[in-house]
C-alpha positions as CSV (number, residue, x, y, z in Angstrom):
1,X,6.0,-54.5,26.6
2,X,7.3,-57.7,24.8
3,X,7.1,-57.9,21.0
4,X,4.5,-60.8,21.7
5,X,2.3,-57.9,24.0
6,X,2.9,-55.0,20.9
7,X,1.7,-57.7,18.4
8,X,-1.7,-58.2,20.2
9,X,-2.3,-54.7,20.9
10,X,-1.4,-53.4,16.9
11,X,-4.3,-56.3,15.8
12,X,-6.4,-54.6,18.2
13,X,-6.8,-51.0,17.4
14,X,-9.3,-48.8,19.0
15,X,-10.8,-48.0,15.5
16,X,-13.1,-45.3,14.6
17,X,-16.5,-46.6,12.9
18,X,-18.3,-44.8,10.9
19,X,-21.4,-46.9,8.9
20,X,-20.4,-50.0,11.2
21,X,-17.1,-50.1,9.1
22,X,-14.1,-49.5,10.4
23,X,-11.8,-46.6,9.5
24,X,-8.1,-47.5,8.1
25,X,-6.8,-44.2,9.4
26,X,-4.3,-45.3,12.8
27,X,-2.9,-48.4,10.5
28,X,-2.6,-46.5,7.4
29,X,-0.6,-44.0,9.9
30,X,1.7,-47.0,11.6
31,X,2.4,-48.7,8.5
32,X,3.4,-44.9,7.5
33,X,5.8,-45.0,10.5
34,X,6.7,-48.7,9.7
35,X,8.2,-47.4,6.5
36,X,9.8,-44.5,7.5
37,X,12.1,-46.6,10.1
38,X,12.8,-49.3,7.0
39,X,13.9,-46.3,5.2
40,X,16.0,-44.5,7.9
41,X,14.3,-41.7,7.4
42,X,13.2,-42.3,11.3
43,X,16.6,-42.4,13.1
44,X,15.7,-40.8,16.6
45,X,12.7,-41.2,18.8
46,X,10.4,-37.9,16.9
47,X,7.7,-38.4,14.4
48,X,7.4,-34.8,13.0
49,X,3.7,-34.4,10.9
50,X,6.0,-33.1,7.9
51,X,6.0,-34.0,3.7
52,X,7.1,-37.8,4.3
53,X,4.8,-38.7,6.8
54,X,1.6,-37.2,5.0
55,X,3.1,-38.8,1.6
56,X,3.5,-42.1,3.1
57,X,0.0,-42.0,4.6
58,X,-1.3,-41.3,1.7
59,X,0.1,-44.4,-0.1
60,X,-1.1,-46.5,2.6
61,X,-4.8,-44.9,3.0
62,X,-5.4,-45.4,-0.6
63,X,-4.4,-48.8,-0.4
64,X,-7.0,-49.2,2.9
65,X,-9.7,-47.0,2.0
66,X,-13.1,-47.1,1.3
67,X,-15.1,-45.0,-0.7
68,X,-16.3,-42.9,2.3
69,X,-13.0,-42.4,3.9
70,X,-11.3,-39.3,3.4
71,X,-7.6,-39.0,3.4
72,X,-6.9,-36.7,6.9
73,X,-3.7,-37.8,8.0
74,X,-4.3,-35.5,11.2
75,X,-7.0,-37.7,12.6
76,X,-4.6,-40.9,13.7
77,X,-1.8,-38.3,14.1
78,X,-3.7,-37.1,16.9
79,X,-6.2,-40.2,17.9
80,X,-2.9,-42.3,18.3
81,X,-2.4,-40.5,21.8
82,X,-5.5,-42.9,23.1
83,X,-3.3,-46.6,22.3
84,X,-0.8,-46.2,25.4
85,X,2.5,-46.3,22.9
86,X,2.2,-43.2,21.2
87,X,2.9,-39.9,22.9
88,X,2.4,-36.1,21.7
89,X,5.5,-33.2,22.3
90,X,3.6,-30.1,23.7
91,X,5.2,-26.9,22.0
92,X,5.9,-24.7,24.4
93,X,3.0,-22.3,25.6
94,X,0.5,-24.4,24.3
95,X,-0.5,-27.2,26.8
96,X,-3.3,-25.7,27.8
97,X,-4.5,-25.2,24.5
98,X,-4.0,-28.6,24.2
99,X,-5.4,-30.1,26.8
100,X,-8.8,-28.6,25.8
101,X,-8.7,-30.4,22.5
102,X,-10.7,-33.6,21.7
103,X,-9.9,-34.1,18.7
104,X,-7.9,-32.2,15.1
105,X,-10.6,-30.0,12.9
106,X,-7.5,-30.2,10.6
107,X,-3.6,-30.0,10.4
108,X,-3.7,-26.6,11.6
109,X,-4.0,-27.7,15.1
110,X,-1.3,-30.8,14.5
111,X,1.4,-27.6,13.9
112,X,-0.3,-24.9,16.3
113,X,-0.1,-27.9,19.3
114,X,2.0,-30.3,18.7
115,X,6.0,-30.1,18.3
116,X,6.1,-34.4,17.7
117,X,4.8,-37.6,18.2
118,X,7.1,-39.9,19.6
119,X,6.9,-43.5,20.8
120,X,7.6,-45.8,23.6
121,X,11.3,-46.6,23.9
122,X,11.0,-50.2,23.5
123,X,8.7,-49.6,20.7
124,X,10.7,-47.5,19.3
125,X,13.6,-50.2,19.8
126,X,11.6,-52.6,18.0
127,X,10.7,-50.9,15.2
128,X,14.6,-50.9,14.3
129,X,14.3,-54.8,13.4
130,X,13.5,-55.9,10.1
131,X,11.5,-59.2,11.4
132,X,9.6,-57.0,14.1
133,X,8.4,-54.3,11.8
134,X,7.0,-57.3,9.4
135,X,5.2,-58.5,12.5
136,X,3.7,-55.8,13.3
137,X,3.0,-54.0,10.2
138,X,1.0,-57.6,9.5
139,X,-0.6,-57.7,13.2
140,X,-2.3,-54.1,11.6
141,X,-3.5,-55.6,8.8
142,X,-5.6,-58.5,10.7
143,X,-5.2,-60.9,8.9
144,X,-1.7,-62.1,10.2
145,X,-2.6,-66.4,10.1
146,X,-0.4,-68.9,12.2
147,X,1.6,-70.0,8.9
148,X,2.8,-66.4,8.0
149,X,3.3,-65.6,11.4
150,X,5.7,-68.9,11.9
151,X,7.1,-68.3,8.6
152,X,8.3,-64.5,9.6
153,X,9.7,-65.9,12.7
154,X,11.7,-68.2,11.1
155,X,15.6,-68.2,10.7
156,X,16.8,-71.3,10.0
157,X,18.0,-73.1,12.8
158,X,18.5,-69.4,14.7
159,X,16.7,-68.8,17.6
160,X,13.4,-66.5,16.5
161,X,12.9,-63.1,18.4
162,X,10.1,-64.7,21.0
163,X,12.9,-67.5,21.9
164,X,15.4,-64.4,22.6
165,X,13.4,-62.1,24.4
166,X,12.4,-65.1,26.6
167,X,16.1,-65.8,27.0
168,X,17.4,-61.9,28.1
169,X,14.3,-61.4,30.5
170,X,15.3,-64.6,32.3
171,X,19.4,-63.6,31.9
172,X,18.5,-59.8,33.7
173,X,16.5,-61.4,36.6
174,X,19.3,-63.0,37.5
175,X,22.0,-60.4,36.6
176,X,19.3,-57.9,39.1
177,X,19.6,-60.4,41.6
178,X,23.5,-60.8,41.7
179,X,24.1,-57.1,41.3
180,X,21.4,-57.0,44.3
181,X,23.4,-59.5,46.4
182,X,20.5,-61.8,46.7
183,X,21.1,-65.7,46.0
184,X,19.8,-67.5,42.9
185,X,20.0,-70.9,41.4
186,X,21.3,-70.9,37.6
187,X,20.2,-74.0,37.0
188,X,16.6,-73.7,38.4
189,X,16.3,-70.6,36.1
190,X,17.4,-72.6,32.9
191,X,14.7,-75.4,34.3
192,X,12.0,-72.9,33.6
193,X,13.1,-71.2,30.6
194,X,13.6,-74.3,27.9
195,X,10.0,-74.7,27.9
196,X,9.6,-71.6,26.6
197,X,12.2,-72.3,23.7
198,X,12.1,-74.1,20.3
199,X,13.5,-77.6,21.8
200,X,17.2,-75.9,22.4
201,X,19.8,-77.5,24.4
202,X,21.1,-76.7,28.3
203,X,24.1,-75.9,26.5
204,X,22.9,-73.6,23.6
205,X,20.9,-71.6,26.3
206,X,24.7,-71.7,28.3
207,X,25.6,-70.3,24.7
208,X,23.4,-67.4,24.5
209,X,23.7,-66.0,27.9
210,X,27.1,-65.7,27.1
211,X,26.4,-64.0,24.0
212,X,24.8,-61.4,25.8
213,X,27.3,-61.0,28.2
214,X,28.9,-59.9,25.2
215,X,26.1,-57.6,24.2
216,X,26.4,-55.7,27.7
217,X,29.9,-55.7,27.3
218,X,29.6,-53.9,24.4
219,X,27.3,-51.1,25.9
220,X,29.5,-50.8,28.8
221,X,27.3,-52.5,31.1
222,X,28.1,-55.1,33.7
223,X,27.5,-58.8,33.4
224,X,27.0,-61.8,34.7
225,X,30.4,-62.8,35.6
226,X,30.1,-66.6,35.9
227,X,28.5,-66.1,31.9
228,X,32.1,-65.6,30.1
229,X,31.3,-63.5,27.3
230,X,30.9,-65.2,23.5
231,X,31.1,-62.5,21.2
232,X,29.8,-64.4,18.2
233,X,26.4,-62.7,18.6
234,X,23.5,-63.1,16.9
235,X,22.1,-60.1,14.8
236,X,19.2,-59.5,16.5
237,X,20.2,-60.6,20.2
238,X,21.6,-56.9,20.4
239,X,18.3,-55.2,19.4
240,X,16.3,-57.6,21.8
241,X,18.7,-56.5,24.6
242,X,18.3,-52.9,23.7
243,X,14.3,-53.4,23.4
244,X,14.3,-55.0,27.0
245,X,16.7,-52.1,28.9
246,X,14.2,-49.6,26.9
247,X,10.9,-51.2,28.5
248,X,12.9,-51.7,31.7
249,X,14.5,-48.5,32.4
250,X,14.7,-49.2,36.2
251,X,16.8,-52.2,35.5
252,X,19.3,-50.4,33.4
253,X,19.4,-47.6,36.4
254,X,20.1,-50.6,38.9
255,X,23.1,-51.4,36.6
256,X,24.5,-48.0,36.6
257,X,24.0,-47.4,40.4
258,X,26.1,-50.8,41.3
259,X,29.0,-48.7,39.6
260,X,28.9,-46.6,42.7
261,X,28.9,-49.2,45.2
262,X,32.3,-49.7,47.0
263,X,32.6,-52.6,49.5
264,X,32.6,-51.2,53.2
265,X,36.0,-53.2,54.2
266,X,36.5,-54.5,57.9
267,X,39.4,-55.9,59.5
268,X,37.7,-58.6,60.2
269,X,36.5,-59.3,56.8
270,X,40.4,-58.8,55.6
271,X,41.7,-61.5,57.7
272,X,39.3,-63.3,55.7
273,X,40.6,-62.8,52.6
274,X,42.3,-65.6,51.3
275,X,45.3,-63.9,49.4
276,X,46.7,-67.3,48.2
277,X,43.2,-67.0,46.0
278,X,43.5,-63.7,44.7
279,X,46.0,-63.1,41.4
280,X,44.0,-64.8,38.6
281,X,47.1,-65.8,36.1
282,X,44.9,-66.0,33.4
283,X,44.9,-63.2,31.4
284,X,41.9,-62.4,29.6
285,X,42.2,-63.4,25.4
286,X,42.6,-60.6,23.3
287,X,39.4,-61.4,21.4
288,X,37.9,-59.7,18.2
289,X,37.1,-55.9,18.0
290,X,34.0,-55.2,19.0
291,X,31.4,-52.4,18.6
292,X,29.8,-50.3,20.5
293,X,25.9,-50.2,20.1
294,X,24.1,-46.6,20.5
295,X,20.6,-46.4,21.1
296,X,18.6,-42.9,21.7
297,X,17.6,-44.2,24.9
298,X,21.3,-45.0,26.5
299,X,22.0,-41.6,25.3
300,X,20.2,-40.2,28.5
301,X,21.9,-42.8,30.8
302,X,25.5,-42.5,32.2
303,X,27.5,-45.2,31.3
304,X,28.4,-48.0,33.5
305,X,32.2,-48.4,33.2
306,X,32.3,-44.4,32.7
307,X,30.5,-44.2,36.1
308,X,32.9,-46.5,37.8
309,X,36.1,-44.9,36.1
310,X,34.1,-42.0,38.0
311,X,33.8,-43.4,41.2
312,X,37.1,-42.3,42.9
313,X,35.9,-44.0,46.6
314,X,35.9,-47.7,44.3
315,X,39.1,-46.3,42.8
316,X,40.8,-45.9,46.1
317,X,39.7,-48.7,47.6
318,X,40.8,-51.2,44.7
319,X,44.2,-49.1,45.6
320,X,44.1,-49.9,49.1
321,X,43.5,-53.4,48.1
322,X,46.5,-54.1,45.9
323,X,48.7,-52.5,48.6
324,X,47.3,-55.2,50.8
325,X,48.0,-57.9,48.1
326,X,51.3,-57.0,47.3
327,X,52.1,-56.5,51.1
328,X,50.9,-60.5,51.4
329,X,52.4,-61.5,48.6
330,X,55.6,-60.2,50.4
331,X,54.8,-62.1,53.5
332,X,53.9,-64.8,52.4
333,X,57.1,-65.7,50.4
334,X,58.9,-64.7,53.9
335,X,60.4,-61.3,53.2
336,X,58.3,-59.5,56.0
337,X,61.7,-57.0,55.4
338,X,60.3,-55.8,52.3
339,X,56.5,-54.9,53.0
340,X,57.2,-50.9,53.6
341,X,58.7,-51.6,49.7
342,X,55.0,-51.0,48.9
343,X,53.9,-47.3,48.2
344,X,50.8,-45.8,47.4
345,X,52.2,-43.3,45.1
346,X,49.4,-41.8,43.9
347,X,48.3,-40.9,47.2
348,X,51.8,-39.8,48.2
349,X,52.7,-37.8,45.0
350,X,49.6,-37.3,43.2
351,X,47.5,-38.7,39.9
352,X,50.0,-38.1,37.1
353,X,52.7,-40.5,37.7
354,X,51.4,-42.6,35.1
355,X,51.1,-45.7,38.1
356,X,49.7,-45.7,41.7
357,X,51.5,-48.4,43.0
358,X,55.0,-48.7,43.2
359,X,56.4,-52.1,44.8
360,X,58.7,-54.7,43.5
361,X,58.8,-57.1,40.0
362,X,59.3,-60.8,41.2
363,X,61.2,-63.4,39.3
364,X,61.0,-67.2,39.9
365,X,58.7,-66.4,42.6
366,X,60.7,-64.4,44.7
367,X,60.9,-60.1,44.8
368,X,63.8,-59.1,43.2
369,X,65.6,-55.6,43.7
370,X,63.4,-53.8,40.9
371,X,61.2,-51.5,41.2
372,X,57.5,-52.5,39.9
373,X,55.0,-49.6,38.7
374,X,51.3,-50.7,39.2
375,X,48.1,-49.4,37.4
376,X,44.8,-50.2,39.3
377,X,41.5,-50.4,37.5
378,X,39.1,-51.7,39.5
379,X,35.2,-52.9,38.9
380,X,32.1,-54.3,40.5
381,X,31.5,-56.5,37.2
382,X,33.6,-59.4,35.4
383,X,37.0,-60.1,34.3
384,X,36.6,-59.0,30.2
385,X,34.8,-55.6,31.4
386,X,35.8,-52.5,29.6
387,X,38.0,-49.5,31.3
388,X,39.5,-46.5,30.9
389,X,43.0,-45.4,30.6
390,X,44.1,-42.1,30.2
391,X,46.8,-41.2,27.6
392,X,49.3,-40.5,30.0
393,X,48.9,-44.1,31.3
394,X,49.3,-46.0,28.0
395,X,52.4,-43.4,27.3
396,X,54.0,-44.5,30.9
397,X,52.9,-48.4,29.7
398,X,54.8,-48.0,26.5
399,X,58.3,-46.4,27.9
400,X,58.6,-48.3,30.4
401,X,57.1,-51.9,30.2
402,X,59.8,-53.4,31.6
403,X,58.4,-52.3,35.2
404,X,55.3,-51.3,34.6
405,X,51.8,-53.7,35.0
406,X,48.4,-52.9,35.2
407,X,46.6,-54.5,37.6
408,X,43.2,-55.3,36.8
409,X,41.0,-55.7,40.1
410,X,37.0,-57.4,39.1
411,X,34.6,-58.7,41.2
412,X,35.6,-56.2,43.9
413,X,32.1,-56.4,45.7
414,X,32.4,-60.1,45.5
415,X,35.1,-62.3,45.8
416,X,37.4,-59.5,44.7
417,X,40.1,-61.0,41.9
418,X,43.5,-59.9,40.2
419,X,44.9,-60.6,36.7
420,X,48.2,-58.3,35.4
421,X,48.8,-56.9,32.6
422,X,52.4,-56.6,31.8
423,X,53.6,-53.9,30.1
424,X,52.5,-51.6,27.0
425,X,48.5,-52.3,27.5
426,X,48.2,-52.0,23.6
427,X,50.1,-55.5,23.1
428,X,46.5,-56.5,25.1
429,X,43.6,-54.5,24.7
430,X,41.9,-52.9,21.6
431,X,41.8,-49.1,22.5
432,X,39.3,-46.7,21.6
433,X,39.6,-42.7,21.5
434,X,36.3,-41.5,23.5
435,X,37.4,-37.9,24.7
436,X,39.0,-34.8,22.9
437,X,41.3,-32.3,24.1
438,X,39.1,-28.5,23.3
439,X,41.4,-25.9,23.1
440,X,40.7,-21.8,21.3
441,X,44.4,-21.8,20.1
C-alpha cells in the first residue's frame, strides 16, 4: 500500500467499544511502535512484547484513556492481527495452540504463543521516515485536519512524499516494461503523471527519474538507461523507492531475473549489427561516492549486479561479443591479416590471467604491433551500472596499464554498447571491498 492508503486505514481502526466509547488500546500500541522506530530501538522487521514496548504503551494509554480502560498492552498486541499490516511469529510447536485462540486472557498467552509481531514490509519501510511516522501517528489520533496534514507534508520547495511516490510508481512501470521488452511512450507517461504533482516542470520530473536511477544504482539494481543517473538525491526519494520494492516484491524479482537473461544471438541478427555504432567513446564521469542503502527486505533478495557477475552464459557471451568487435574493428580499417590476432584467452588458458581478451592496442586509428589485454564486464542495464572485479583483475590493471583495458559491454539485451577503460580501473571507479578471504591459519 501507498503512504496515502496506510494513512486512511491508521484513522480507521477496527476499535473495540465498550459503553459506546471507543477503546484507545491498538493506537496507544502503534504510537508505542511509532516511537520505538524514532528511537532506533526498532531496527529490523520484529516487535518483541518485551520492557520497552509495555513501557511505551503505557505512556501512551495513559495519555488516551478513560477511566474504564484498563492498561492490558496484550489486547492490541494480539487484536492487531485483524488490520491486514500486522502479522504474529508462531513459536514453534504452538500453532495449533494458537490458532484456537480468539483473543489474550493476559500476557501469558503473548509469550506461550507468540515469538513477534512483525509488520508489512513497506510498512515497516515507512515507519523509517520521519515525515511518514508524523503522518500516521496523527492519522491515529483522528483528528489529523487538512492544515496540519499540508503543513507535515511540506518541505519547502521539495517535492512532499505523495509527489515522490507518485513519481517512482510511474518510473517502475516503465522500467518493468523495458526490462519486459514491451514498447512505451516516455513522454505519454510524463503527460499523466504532472497532474498528480505540485505544479512541477517536464524537466524537474526529467530530474527526479534520474535521481532515482541513482537510487537503484545504489542498491545494485538496473535502471532506466535513457534516465542518466543524478546523484544529488533527495533524502527521502531513497526511502520512498525502498517502501515501493517492499510493497512490490514481484517487481524487484523481475529486476533480479533480467540479470539472468542473455540474448539468444543469430547470425542473422550479427550481420545486423552495426559495429561502426558500437564503442561509446565516452567514458562514464567519475562522479561522487555513493552509498549503498540496506533494507531488511533486500536482505532476502540476491542482488542484481551480483547475479549478473554470476551469470557466466551473459559473461561468455559479452566475451564472444568483443571478439566479434575487435575482429570488425580489424576489418574494417582493412587489416583482414590481423583478425586471428584476437584470442579468447580465457577460454583458451583459463580465468586467472587477469584479462580474457587478448588482441591489439591501436594508435592513430590504426592496430599497432602491441599486444592489448581486454577485461569484459558485461550487463543487461545502463552505462554507470555497478560491477565487480576481482583482486586479481585490478592487480593485472595496475602492472600493466599500458596494455591492459577493460571493456565495459551495457545494454547487451538491447542495442548492446562499448566504452574502455584504459588501464589501472582505480584512476576510474570508486572500489568497494564486499568479500573476505576465510582461512583457520
Amino acid at each position: 500500500m501507498s503512504l496515502l492508503a496506510y494513512e486512511q486505514t491508521f484513522a480507521k481502526l477496527k476499535m473495540n467499544k465498550s459503553g459506546g466509547e471507543k477503546s484507545p488500546h491498538k493506537v496507544a500500541m502503534l504510537l508505542a511502535v511509532i516511537d520505538l522506530f524514532a528511537s532506533e530501538y526498532i531496527t529490523v522487521n520484529a516487535i518483541y512484547f518485551d520492557d520497552a514496548l509495555k513501557a511505551a504503551f503505557k505512556k501512551h494509554f495513559g495519555e488516551l484513556a478513560g477511566p474504564n480502560d484498563r492498561c492490558n498492552p496484550h489486547l492490541p498486541y494480539f487484536h492487531l492481527r485483524s488490520s491486514g499490516f500486522w502479522f504474529h511469529q508462531i513459536k514453534a510447536g504452538q500453532q495449533h495452540g494458537y490458532g484456537q485462540l480468539s483473543t489474550a486472557t493476559g500476557p501469558g498467552v503473548i509469550d506461550t504463543h507468540i515469538a513477534f509481531a512483525y509488520l508489512e514490509d513497506e510498512l515497516f519501510e515507512l515507519l523509517s521516515y520521519g515525515v511518514a511516522r508524523e503522518l500516521l501517528k496523527h492519522a491515529l489520533y483522528e483528528n489529523l485536519n487538512d492544515e496540519r496534514r499540508t503543513e507535515l507534508l511540506t518541505v519547502g520547495n521539495g517535492w512532499n512524499w505523495l509527489e515522490t511516490e507518485a513519481t517512482v510508481q510511474d518510473y517502475f512501470a516503465m522500467l518493468i516494461k523495458e526490462i519486459k521488452g514491451e514498447k512505451y511512450n516516455k513522454a505519454e507517461h510524463g503527460r499523466n503523471l504532472l497532474p498528480k504533482l505540485n505544479n512541477r516542470t517536464k524537466g524537474a520530473v526529467e530530474f527526479k527519474h534520474q535521481n532515482i536511477s541513482a537510487v537503484l544504482i545504489e542498491m545494485g539494481q538496473p535502471y532506466i538507461s535513457g534516465y542518466k543517473p543524478a546523484f544529488n538525491i533527495q533524502g527521502q526519494l531513497k526511502n520512498v523507492v525502498l517502501a515501493h520494492l517492499a510493497a512490490h516484491q514481484q517487481q524487484l524479482d523481475i529486476l533480479l531475473t533480467s540479470a539472468d537473461a542473455a540474448p539468444q544471438a543469430t547470425d542473422q541478427q550479427n550481420q545486423a549489427i552495426q559495429w561502426q555504432q558500437v564503442f561509446d567513446s565516452e567514458v562514464p564521469e567519475r562522479i561522487n561516492q555513493i552509498q549503498e542503502a540496506p533494507r531488511q527486505y533486500l536482505a532476502r533478495k540476491t542482488n542484481y549486479t551480483q547475479r549478473e557477475q554470476n551469470n557466466r552464459t551473459l559473461g561468455e557471451q559479452g566475451e564472444a561479443f568483443v571478439i566479434q568487435f575487435e575482429r570488425q574493428r580489424f576489418i574494417q580499417a582493412g587489416r583482414p591479416d590481423l583478425v586471428e590476432e584476437v584470442q579468447w584467452s580465457s577460454k583458451e588458458k583459463g580465468d586467472g590471467l587477469g584479462y580474457d581478451v587478448r588482441s591489439l592496442k591501436w594508435q592513430n586509428g590504426q592496430p599497432i604491433d602491441q599486444e592489448h589485454h581486454i577485461e569484459v564486464k558485461t550487463t543487461n542495464s545502463g552505462k554507470y551500472q555497478p560491477f565487480y572485479i576481482s583482486a586479481n583483475e585490478l592487480a593485472y590493471s595496475k602492472q600493466h596499464a599500458n596494455r591492459y583495458s577493460l571493456y565495459r559491454v551495457y545494454d547487451f539485451n538491447k542495442q548492446s554498447r562499448i566504452f574502455q577503460l584504459g588501464g589501472d580501473i582505480s584512476t576510474y571507479v570508486h572500489l568497494s571491498a564486499q568479500n573476505y578471504r576465510a582461512s583457520f591459519n
